[in-house]
C-alpha positions as a LaTeX table, in Angstrom:
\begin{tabular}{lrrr}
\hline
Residue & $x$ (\AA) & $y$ (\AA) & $z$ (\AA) \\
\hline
Unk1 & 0.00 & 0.00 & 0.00 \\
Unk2 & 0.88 & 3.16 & $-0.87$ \\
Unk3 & 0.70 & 5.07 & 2.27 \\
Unk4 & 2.36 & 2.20 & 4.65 \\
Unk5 & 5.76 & 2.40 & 6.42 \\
Unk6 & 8.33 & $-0.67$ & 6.95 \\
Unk7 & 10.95 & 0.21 & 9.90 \\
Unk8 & 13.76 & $-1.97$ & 10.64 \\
Unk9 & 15.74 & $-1.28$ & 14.03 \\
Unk10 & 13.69 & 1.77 & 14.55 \\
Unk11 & 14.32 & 3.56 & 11.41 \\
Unk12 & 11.66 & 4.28 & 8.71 \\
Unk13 & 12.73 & 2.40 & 5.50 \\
Unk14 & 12.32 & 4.15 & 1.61 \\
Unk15 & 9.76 & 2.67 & $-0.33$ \\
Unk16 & 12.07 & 1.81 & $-3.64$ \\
Unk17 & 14.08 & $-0.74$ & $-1.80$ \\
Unk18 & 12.87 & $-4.04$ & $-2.15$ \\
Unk19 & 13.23 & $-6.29$ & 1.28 \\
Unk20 & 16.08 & $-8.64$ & $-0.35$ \\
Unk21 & 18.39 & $-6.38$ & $-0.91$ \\
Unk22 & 17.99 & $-5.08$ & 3.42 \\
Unk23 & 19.95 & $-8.88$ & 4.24 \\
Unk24 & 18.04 & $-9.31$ & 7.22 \\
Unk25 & 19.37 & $-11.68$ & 9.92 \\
Unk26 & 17.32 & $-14.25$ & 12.13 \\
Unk27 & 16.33 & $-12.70$ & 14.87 \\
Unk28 & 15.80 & $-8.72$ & 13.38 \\
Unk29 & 12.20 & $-7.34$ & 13.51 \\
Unk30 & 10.48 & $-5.77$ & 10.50 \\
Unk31 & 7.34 & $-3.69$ & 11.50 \\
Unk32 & 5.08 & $-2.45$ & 9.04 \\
Unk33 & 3.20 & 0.28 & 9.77 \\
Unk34 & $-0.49$ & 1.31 & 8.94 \\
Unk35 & $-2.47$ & 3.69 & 9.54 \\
Unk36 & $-6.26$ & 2.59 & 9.67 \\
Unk37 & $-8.75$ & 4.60 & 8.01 \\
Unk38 & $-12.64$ & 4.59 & 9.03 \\
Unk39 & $-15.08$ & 4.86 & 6.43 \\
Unk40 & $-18.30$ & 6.68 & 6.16 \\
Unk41 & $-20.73$ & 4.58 & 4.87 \\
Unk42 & $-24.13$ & 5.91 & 3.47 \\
Unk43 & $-27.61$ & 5.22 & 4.86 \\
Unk44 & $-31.08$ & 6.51 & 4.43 \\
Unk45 & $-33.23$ & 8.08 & 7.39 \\
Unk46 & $-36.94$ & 6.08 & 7.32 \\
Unk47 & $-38.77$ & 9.52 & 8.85 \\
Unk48 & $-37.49$ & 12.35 & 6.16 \\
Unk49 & $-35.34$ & 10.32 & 3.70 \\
Unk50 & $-31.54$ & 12.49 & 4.37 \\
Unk51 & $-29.16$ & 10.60 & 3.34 \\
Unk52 & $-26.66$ & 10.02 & 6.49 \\
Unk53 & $-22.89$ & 8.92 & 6.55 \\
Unk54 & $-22.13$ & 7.01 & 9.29 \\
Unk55 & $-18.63$ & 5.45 & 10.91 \\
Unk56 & $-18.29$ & 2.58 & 13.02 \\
Unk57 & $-18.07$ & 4.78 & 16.25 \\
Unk58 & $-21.28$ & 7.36 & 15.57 \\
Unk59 & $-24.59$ & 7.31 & 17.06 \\
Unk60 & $-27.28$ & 5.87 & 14.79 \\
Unk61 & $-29.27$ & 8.57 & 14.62 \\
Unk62 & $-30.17$ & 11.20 & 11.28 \\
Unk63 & $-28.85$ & 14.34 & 11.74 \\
Unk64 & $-31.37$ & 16.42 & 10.35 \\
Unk65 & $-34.88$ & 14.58 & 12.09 \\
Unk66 & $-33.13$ & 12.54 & 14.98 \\
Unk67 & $-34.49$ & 9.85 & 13.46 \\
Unk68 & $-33.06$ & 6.65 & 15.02 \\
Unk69 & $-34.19$ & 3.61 & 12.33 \\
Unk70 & $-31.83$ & 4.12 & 9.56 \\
Unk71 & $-31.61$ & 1.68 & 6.18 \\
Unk72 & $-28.39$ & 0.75 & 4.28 \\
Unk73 & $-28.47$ & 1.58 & 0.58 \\
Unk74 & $-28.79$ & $-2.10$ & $-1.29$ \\
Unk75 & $-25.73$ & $-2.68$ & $-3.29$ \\
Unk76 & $-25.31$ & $-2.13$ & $-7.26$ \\
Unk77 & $-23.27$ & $-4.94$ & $-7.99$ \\
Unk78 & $-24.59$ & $-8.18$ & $-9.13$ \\
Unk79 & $-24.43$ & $-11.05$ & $-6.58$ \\
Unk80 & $-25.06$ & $-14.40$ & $-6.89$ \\
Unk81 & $-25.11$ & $-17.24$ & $-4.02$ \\
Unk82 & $-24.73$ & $-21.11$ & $-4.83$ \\
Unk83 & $-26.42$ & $-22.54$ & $-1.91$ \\
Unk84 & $-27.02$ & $-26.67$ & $-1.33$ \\
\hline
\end{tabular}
């Protein structure tokens, strides 16, 4: 990923150098480092009809009505389940 950082011994590695050429030993930790981004995923308020992006940590609740039953948006992309 574009945005992740490798750090061997404490020092932040460049992102050209592939890990073959660093001749690590047995015994030497290699960290990568990620930052974790939340996102904000739509839904639809059943009183007015807002749409409302939510994260995993927010109240479910519309910000415009304080209405608290909210519906995910169905999804665009064909899906198909083989069940037995």
């Amino acid at each position: 990923m574009d945005e992740d950082k490798i750090m061997l011994n404490g020092h932040i590695l460049e992102g050209g150098i592939p890990i073959w050429r660093l001749r690590i030993g047995p015994g030497t930790k290699l960290l990568i480092g990620r930052e974790i981004r939340i996102k904000a995923l739509p839904y639809l308020c059943s009183d007015c009809g807002t749409e409302v992006l939510l994260k995993s940590q927010d109240a479910v609740q519309c910000r415009s009505c304080f209405g608290k039953i909210l519906y995910k948006r169905r999804t665009r992309r064909a899906c198909q389940y083989d069940c037995r």
